[in-house]
TIVEX-767961 format. One line per field, with one value per residue: residue in one letter; residue number from 1; x, y, z of N, C-alpha, C in turn. Coordinates in Angstrom, 2 decimals. Example, Ala and Ser with C-alpha at 12.3 -4.5 7.8 and 13.67 -1.06 7.14 Angstrom:
BEGIN
code	a_s .
pos	1_2 .
n_X	13.19_12.85 .
n_Y	-5.69_-2.25 .
n_Z	7.80_7.08 .
ca_X	12.30_13.67 .
ca_Y	-4.50_-1.06 .
ca_Z	7.80_7.14 .
c_X	13.20_12.90 .
c_Y	-3.30_0.03 .
c_Z	7.80_7.87 .
//
This chain:
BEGIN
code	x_x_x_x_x_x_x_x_x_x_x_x_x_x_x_x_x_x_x_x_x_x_x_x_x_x_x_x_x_x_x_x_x_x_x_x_x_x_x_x_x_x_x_x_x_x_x_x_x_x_x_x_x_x_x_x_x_x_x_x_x_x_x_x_x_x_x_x_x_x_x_x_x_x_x_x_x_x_x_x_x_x_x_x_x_x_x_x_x_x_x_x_x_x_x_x_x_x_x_x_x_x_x_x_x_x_x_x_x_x_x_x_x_x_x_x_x_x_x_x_x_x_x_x_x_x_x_x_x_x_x_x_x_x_x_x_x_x_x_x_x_x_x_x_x_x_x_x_x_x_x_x_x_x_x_x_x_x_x_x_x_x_x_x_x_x_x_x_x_x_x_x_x_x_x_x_x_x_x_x_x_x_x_x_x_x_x_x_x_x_x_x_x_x_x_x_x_x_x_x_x_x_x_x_x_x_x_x_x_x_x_x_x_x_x_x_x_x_x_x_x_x_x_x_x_x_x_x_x_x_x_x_x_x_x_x_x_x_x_x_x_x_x_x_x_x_x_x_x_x_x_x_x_x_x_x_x_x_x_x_x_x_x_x_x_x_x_x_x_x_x_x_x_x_x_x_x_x_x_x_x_x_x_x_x_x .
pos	1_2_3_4_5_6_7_8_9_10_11_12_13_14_15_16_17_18_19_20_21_22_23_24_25_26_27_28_29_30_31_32_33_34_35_36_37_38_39_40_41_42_43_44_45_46_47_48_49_50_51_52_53_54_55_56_57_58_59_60_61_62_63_64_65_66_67_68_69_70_71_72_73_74_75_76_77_78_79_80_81_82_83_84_85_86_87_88_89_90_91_92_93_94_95_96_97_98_99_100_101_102_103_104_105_106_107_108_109_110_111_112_113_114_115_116_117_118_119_120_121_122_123_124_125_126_127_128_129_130_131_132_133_134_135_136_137_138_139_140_141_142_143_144_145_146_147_148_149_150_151_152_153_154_155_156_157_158_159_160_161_162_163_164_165_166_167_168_169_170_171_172_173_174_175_176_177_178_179_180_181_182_183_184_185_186_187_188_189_190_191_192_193_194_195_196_197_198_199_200_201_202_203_204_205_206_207_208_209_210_211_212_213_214_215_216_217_218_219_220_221_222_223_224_225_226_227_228_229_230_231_232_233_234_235_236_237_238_239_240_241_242_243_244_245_246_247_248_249_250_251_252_253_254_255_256_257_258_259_260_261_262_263_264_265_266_267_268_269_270_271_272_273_274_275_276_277_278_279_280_281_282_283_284_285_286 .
n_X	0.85_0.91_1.48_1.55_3.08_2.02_3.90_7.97_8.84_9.35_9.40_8.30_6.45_4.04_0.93_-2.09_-5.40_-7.44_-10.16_-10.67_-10.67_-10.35_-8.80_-5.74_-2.39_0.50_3.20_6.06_6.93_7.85_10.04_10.53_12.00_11.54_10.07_11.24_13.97_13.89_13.77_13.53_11.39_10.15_10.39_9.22_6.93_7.23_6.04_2.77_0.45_-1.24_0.05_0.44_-1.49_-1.74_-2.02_-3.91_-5.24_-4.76_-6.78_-5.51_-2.85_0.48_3.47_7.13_9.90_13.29_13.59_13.26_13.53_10.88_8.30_7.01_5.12_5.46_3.62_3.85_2.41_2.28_2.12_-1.59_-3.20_-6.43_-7.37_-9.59_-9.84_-8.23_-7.41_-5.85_-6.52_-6.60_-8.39_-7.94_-5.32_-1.92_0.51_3.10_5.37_6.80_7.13_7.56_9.89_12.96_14.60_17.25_18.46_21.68_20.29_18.28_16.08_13.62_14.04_12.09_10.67_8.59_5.55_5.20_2.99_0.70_-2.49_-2.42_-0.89_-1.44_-1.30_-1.74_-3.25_-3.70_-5.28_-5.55_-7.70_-10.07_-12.38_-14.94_-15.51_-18.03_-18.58_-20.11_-22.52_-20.84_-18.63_-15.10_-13.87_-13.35_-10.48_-10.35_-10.30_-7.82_-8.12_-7.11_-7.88_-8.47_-8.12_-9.85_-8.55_-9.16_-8.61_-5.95_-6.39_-6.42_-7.22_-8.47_-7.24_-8.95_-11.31_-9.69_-9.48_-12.01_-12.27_-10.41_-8.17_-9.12_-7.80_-9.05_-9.05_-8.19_-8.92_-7.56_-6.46_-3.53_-1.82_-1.97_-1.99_-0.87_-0.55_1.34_1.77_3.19_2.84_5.60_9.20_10.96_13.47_14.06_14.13_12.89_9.59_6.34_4.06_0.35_-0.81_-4.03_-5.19_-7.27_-8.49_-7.67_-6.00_-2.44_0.20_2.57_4.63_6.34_7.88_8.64_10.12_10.21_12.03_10.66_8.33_7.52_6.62_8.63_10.86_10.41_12.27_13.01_12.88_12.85_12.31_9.95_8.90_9.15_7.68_4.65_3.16_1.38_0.05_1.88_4.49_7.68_9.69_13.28_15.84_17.94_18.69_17.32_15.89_12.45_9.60_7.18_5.97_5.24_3.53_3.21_1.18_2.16_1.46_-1.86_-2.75_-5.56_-7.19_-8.96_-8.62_-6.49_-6.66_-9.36_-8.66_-8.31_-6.34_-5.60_-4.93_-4.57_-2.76_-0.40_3.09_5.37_8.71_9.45_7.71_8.70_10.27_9.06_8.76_8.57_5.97_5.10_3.65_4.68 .
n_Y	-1.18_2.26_5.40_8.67_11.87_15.40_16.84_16.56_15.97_16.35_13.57_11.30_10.41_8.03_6.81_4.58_3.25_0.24_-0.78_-3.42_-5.23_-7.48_-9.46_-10.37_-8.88_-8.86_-6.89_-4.17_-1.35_1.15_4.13_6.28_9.35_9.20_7.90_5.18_4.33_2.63_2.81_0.71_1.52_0.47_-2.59_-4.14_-5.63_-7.94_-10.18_-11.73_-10.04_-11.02_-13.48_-14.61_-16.77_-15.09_-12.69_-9.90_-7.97_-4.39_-1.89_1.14_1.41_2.53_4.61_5.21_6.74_7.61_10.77_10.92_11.75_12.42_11.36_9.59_6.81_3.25_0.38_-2.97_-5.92_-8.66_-12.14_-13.01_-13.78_-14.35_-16.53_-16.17_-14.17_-12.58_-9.04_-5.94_-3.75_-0.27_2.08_4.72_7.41_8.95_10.73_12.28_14.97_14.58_17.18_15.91_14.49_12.57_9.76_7.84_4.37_2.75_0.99_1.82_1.63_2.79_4.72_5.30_8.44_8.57_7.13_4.27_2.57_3.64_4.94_6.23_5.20_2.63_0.09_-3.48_-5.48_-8.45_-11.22_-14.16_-16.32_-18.28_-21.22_-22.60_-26.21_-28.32_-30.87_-34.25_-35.93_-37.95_-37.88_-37.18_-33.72_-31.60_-29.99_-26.21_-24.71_-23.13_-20.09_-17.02_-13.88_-10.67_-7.20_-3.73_-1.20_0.71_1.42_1.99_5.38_9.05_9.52_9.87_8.00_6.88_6.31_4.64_2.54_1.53_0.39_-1.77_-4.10_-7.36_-10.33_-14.27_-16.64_-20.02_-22.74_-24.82_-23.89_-22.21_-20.14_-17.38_-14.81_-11.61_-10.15_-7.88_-6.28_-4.26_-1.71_-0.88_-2.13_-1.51_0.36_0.27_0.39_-0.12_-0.85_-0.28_-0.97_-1.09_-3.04_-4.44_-2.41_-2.25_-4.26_-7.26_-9.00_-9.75_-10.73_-13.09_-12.82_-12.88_-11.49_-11.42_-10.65_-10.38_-9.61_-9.74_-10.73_-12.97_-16.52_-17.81_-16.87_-15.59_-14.22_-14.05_-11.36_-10.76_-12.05_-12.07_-13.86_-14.08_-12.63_-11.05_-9.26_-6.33_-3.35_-0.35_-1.47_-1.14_-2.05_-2.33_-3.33_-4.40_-2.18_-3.31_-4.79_-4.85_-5.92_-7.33_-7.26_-9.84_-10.58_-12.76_-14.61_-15.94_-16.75_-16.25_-14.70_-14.07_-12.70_-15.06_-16.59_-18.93_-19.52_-18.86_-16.46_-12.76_-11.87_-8.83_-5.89_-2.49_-0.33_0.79_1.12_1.79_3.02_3.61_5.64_7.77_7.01_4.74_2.90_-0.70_-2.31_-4.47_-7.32_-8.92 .
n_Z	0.00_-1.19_0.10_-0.78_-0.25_-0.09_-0.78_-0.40_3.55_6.74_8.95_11.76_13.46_11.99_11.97_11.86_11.27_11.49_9.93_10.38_13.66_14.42_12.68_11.83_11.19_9.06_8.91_7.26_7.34_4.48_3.65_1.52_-0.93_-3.88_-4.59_-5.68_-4.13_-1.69_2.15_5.25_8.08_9.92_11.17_13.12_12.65_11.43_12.12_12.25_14.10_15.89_16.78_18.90_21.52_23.77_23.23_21.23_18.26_18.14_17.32_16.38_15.35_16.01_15.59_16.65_15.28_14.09_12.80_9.15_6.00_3.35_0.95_-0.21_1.61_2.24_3.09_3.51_3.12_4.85_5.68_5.95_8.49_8.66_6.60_5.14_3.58_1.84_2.16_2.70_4.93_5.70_7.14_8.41_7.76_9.13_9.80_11.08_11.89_15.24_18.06_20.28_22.81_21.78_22.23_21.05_20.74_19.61_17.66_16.67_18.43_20.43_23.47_25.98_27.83_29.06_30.09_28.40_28.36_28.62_27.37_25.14_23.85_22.66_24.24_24.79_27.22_28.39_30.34_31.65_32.10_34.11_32.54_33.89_34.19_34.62_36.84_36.68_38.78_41.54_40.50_40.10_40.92_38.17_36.60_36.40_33.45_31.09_29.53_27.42_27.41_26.13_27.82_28.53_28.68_30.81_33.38_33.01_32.08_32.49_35.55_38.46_41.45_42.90_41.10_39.34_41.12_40.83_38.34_38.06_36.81_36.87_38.08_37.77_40.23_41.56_43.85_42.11_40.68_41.63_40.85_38.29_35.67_33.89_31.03_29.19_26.55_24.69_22.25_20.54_20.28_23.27_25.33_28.27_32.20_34.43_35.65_37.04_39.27_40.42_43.22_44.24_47.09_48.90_50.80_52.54_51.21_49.73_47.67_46.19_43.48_40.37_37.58_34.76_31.51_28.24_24.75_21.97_22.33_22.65_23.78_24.26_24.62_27.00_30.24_33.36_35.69_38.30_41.70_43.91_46.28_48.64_50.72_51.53_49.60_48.76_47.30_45.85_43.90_42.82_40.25_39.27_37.03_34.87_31.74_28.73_25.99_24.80_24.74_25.71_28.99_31.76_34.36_37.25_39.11_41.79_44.30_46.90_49.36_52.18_54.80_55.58_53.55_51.54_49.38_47.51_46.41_44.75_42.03_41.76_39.58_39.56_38.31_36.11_35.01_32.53_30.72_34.80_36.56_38.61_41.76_44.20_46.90_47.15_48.57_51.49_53.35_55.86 .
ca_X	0.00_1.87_0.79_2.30_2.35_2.12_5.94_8.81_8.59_9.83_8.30_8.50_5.07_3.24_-0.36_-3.23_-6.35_-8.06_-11.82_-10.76_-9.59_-10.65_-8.01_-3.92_-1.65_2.06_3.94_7.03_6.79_9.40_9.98_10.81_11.99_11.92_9.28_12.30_14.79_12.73_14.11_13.02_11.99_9.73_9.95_9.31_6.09_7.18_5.69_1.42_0.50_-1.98_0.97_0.59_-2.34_-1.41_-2.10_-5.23_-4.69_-5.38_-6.58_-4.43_-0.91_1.24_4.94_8.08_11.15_14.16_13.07_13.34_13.08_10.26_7.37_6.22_5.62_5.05_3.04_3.99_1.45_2.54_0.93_-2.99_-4.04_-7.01_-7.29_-10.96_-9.90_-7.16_-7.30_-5.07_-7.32_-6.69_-9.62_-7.05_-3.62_-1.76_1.91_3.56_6.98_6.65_7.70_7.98_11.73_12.57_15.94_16.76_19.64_22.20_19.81_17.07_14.80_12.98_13.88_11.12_11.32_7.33_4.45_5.03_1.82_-0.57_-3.39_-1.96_0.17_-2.27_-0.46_-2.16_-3.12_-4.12_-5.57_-5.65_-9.27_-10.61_-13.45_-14.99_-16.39_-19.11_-18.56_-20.98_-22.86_-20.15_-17.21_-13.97_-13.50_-12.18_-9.64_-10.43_-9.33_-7.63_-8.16_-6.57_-8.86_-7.46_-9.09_-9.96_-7.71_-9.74_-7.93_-4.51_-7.06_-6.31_-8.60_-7.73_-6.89_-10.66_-11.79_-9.30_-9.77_-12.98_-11.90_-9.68_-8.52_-9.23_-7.81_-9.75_-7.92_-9.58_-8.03_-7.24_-4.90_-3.14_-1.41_-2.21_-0.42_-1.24_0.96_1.29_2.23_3.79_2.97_6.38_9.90_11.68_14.74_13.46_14.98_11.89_8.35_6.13_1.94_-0.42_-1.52_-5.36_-4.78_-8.20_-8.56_-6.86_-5.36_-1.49_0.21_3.94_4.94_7.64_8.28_9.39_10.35_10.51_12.38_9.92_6.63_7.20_7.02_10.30_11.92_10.77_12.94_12.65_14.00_12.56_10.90_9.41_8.24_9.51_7.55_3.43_3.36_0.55_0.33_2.70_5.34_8.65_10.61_14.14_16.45_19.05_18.34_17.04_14.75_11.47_8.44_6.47_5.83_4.62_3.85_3.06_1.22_2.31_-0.09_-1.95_-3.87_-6.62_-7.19_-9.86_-7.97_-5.09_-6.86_-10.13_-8.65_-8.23_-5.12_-6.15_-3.69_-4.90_-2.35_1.17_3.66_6.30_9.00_8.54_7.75_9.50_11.17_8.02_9.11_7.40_4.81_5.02_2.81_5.52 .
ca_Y	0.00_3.43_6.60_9.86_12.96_16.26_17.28_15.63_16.54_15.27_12.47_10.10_9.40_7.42_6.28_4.74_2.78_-0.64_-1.29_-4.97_-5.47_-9.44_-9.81_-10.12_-8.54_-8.62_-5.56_-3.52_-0.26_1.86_5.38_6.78_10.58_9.58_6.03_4.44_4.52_2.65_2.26_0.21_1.84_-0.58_-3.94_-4.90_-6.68_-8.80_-11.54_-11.26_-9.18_-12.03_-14.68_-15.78_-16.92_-14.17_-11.25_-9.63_-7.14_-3.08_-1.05_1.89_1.26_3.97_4.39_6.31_6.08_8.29_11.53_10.88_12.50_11.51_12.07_8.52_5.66_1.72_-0.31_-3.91_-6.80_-10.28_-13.10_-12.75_-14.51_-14.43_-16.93_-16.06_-12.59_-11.85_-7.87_-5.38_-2.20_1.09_3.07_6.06_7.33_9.72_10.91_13.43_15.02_14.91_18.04_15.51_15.10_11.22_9.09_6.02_3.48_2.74_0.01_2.57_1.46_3.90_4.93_6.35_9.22_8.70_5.81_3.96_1.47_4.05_4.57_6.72_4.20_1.11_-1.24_-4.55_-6.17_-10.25_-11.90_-15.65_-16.35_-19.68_-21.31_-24.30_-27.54_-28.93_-32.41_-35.30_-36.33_-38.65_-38.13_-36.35_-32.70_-31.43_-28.79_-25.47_-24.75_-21.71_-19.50_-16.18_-12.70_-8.99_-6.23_-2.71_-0.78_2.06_2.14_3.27_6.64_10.14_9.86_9.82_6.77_6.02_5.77_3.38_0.77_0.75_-0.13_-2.85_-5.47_-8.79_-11.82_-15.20_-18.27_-21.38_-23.97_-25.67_-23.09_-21.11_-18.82_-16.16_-14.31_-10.74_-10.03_-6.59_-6.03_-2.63_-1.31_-1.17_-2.81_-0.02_0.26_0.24_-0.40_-0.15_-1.05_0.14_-0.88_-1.10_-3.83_-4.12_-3.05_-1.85_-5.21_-7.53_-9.39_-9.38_-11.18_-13.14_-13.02_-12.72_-10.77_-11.50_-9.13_-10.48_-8.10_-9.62_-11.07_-15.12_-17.29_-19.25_-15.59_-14.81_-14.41_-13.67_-10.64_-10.32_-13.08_-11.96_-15.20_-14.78_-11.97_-11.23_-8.18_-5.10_-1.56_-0.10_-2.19_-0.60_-3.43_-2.03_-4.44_-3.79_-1.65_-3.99_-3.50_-4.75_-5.51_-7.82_-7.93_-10.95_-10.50_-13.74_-14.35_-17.38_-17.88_-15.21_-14.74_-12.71_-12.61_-15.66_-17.86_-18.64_-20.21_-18.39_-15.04_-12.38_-11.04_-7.55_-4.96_-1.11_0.77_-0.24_2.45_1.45_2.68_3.94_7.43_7.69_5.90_4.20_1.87_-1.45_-2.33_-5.99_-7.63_-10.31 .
ca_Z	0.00_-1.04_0.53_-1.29_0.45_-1.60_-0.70_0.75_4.45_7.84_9.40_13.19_13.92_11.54_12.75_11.09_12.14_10.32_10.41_10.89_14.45_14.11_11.54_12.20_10.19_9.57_7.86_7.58_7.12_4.21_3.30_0.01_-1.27_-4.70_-5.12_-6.03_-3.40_-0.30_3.43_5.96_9.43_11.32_10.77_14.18_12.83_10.68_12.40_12.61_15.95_16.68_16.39_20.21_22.22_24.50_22.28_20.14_17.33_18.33_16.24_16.00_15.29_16.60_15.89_16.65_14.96_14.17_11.83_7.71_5.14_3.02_0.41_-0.27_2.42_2.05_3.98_3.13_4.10_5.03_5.12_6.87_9.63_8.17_5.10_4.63_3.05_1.86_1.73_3.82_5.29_6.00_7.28_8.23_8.30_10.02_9.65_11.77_12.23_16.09_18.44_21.48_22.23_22.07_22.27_20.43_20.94_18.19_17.01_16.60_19.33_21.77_24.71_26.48_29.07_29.54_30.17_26.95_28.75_28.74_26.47_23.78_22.70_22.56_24.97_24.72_28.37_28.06_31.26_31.83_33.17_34.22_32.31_34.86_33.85_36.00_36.43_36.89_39.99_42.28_39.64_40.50_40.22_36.66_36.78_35.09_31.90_31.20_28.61_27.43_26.82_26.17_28.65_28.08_29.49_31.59_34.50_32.45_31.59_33.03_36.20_39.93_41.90_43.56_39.64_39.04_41.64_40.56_37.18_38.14_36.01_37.57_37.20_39.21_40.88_42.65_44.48_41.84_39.63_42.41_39.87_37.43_34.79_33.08_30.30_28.79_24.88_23.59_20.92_19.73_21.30_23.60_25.79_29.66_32.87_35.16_35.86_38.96_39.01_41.93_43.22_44.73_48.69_49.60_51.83_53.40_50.29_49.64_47.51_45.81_42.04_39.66_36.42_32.99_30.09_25.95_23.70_21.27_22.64_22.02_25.19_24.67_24.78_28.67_31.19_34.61_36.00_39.99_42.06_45.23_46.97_50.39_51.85_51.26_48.49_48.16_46.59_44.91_43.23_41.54_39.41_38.40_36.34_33.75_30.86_27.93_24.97_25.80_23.88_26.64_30.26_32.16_36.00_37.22_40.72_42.57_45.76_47.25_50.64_52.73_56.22_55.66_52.73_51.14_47.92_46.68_46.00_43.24_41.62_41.14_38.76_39.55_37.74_35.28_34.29_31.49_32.41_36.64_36.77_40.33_42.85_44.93_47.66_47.31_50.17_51.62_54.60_55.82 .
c_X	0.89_0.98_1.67_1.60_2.67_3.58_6.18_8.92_9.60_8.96_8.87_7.33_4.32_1.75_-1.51_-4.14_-6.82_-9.42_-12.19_-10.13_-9.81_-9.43_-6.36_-3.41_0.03_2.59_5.02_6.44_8.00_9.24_10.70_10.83_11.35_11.06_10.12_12.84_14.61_13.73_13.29_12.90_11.31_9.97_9.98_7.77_6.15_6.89_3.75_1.59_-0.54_-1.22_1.12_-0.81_-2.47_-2.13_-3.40_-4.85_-5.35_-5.63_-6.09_-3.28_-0.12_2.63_6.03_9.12_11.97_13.80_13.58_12.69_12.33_9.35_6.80_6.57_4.66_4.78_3.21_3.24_1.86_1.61_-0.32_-3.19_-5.55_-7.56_-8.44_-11.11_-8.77_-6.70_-6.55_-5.73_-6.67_-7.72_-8.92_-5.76_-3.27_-0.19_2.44_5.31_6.64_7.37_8.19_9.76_12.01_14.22_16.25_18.39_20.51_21.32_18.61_15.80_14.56_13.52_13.27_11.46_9.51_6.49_4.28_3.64_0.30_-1.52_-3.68_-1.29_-0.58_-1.58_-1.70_-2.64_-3.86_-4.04_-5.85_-6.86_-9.38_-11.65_-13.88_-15.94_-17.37_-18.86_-19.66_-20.85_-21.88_-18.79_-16.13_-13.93_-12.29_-11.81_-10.02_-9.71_-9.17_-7.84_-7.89_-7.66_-8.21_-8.78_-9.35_-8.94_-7.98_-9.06_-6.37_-5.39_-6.68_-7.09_-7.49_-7.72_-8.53_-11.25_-11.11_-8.99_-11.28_-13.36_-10.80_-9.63_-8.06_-9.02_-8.32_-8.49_-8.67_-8.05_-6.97_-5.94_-4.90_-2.39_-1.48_-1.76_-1.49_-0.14_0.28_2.02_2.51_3.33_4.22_7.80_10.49_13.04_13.73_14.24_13.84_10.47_7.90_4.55_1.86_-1.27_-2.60_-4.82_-6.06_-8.81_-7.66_-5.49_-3.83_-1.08_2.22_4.00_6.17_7.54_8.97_9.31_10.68_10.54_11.56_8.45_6.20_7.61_8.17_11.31_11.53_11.34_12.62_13.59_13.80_11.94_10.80_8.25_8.59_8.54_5.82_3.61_2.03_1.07_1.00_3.97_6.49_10.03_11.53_14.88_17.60_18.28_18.52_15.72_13.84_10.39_7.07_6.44_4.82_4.16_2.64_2.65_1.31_1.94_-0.53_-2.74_-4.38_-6.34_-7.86_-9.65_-7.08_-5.91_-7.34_-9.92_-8.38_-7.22_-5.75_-4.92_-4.69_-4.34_-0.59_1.36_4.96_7.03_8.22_8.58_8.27_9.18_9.52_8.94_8.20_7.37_4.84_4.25_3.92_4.34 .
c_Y	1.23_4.65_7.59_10.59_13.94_16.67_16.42_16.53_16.04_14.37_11.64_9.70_8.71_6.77_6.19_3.65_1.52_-0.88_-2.92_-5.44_-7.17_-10.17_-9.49_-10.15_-8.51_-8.03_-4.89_-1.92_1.12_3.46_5.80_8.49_10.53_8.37_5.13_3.84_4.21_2.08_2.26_1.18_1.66_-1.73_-4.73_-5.89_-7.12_-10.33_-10.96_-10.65_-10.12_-13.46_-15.24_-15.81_-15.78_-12.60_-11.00_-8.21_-5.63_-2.88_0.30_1.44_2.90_3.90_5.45_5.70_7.74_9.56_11.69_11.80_12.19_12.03_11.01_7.43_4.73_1.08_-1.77_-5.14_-7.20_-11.22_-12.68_-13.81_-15.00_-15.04_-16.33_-14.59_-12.06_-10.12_-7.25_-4.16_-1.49_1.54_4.41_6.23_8.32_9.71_12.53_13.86_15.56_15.69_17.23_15.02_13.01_10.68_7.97_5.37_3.20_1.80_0.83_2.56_2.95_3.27_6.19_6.95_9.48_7.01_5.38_2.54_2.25_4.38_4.89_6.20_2.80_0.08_-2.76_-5.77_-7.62_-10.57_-13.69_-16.01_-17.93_-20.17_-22.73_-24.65_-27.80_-30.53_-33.05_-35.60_-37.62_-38.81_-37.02_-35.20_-32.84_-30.26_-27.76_-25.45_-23.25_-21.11_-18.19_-14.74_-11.36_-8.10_-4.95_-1.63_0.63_2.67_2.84_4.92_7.54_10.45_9.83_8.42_6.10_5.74_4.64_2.07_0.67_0.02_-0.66_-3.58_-6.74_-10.18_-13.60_-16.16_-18.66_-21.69_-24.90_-24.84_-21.65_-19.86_-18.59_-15.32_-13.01_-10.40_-8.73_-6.41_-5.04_-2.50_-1.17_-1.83_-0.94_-0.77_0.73_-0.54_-0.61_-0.21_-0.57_-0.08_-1.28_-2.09_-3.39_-3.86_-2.48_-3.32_-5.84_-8.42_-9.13_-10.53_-12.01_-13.45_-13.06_-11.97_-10.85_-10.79_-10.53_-9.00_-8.53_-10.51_-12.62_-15.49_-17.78_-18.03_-14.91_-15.08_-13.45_-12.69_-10.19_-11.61_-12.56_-12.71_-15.80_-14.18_-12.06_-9.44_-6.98_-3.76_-1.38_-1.14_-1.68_-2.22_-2.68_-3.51_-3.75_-3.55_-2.59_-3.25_-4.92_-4.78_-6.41_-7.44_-8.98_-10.56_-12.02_-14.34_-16.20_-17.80_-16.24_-15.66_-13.48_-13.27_-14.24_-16.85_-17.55_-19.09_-19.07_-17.21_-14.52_-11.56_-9.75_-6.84_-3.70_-0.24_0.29_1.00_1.18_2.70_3.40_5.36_8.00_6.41_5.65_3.13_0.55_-2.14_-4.50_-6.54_-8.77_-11.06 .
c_Z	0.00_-0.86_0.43_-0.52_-0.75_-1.52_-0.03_2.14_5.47_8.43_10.44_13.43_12.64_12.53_11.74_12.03_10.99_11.22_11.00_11.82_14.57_13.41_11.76_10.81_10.77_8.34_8.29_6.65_6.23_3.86_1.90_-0.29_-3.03_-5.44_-5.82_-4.97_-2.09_1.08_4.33_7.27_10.47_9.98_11.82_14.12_11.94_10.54_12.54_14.03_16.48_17.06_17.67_20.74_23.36_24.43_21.55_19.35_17.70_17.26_15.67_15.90_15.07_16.65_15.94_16.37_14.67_13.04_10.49_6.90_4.22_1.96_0.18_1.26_2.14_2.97_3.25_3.53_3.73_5.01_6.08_7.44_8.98_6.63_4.23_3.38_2.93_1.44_2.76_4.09_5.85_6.38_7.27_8.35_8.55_9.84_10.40_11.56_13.95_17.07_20.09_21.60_22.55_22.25_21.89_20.79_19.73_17.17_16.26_17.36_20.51_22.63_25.38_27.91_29.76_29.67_28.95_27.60_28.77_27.29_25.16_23.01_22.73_23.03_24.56_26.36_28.45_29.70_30.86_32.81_32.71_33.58_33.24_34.33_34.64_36.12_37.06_38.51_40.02_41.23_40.12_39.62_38.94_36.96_35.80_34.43_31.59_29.65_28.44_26.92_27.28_26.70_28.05_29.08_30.26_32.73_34.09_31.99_32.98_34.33_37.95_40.60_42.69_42.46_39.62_39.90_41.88_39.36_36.88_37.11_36.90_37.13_38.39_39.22_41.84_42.94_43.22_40.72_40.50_41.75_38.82_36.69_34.54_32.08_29.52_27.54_24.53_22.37_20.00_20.79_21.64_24.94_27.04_30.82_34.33_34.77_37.29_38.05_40.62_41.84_44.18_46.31_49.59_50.44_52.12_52.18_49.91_48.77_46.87_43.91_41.83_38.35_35.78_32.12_28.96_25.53_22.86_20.95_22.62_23.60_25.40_25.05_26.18_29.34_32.59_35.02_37.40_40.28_43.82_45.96_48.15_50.71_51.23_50.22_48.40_47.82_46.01_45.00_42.70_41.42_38.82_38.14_35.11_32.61_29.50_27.30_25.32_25.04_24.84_27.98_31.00_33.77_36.18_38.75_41.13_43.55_46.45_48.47_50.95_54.29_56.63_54.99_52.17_49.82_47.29_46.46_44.87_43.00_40.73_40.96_38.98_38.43_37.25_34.63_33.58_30.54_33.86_36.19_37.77_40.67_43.64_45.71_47.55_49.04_50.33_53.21_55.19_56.97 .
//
C-alpha cells in the first residue's frame, strides 16, 4: 500500500487505524523521497500481531522512529491470519513530524522518558481467566481450563486513583490453579529499565509473584528478571532491572492470601507504568 504525500517533508510518527480489528496482520513499514529509493523503518512486525495466544490485534498502530526525510511511504502486508480474506485495510492514516523530544539506541529502538503502557500508545493487556467444567454427579472434580482474553484498558485513563480501583482489572484463581499471569504487549519494542503498578490493597489481600520481560513477545523468549516469593506483596510495586529493549511484560502471581484464605482469591492490577515514573518503595505484609 503506497501513501504519497504532496511534498517531501519530515516524518517520526506514523499512525493509522483498520476497520478490521478481528483480523492479524504482519507488515514492515518503508519510506521513500523519490518512489524508487525505499528504506526500511519498522519492521518490528514482521511476524502477525496475533501470532501468540497471548495477544489480540489493536486497532491503532502507533509508531516512533528516528526523523526521515520523506514524500512517499510503504506499507507492506505479510501473510494474513485471516485466510478467509485476503485484503489489507486502511480506514485512516496519520503521519507526523513529532515536536515531542525522544531518544533512540544505536539500534534505533525507543527509549522512552514517559508511560510507553498508557493509552496513547495502545499497549495490549491479556488476562488468563478460568473457564470451569461442572462435572458429573459422584465423579472427580475437573480442573479449570484456562483460557486467554485482552481487557480494556480504563484504568490506564487520566482519572484519579478512587476511579481506578474501581476499574480494576481482575484476574480469578480457585483452588485448583493457584497462579495467574497478566501479560502486557507494547505497541512497539523499547529500551526500559523499570516497571512500577499497583496492586489491589483496599482489603486484606497481599500477595507473591515474579516478572518476565521479551524483547519480542514469544514465550520461549521470557525471562525472569525479579521473584518476590519470600515476603506477602501489596500496593505499589517498583521493578528495576538492567536496561534492555522490551516488547512484553509478564507478571506472574504465585499464591496469594486474605485474612480468611489462602486459595479463593483475586489477583487484582490497579495501575502499570512502562518505564517507573519515580522511585516508589514497594509495600510488603511479611
Amino acid at each position: 500500500m503506497l501513501l504519497p504525500a504532496r511534498e517531501t517533508t519530515f516524518a517520526n510518527e506514523p499512525t493509522w487505524v483498520s476497520n478490521h480489528p478481528f483480523r492479524s496482520y504482519s507488515y514492515i513499514i518503508q519510506v521513500s523521497v523519490d518512489n524508487e529509493n525505499w528504506d526500511t523503518i519498522i519492521s518490528g512486525h514482521s511476524e502477525p500481531i496475533i501470532n501468540l495466544p497471548t495477544s489480540m490485534p489493536t486497532i491503532w498502530q502507533i509508531w516512533y522512529f528516528k526523523p526521515v526525510i520523506a514524500k512517499f511511504i510503504r506499507i507492506i502486508d505479510g501473510e494474513l491470519d485471516n485466510r478467509d480474506n485476503n485484503w489489507f485495510y486502511l480506514l485512516s492514516f496519520e503521519c507526523y513530524y513529532s515536536s515531542k523530544s525522544f531518544e533512540f539506541d544505536q539500534n534505533g529502538v525507543i527509549i522512552p522518558h514517559f508511560n510507553i503502557a498508557s493509552i496513547p500508545f495502545q499497549p495490549q493487556f491479556c488476562c488468563q481467566e478460568m473457564t470451569e467444567i461442572t462435572p458429573h454427579f459422584n465423579t472427580p472434580p475437573i480442573p479449570f481450563q484456562p483460557k486467554f482474553c485482552c481487557q480494556e484498558m480504563t484504568f490506564l485513563s487520566d482519572c484519579d486513583l478512587d476511579t481506578k480501583y474501581k476499574t480494576y482489572l481482575m484476574l480469578m484463581s480457585n483452588s485448583y490453579c493457584p497462579g495467574q499471569q497478566i501479560t502486557i504487549k507494547l505497541q512497539q519494542q523499547c529500551v526500559i529499565d523499570s516497571i512500577k503498578f499497583l496492586l489491589y490493597d483496599q482489603d486484606t489481600k497481599s500477595y507473591r509473584y515474579y516478572v518476565e520481560l521479551s524483547p519480542d513477545g514469544c514465550d520461549k523468549n521470557f525471562r525472569v528478571v525479579i521473584k518476590r516469593n519470600n515476603d506477602w506483596y501489596t500496593s505499589w510495586q517498583l521493578i528495576k532491572f538492567t536496561s534492555q529493549v522490551v516488547k512484553s511484560v509478564r507478571i506472574y502471581c504465585t499464591s496469594k492470601k486474605t485474612a480468611y484464605s489462602m486459595n479463593y482469591t483475586r489477583f487484582r492490577l490497579v495501575h502499570f507504568e512502562c518505564p517507573a515514573s519515580d522511585f516508589i518503595e514497594s509495600s510488603n505484609d511479611s
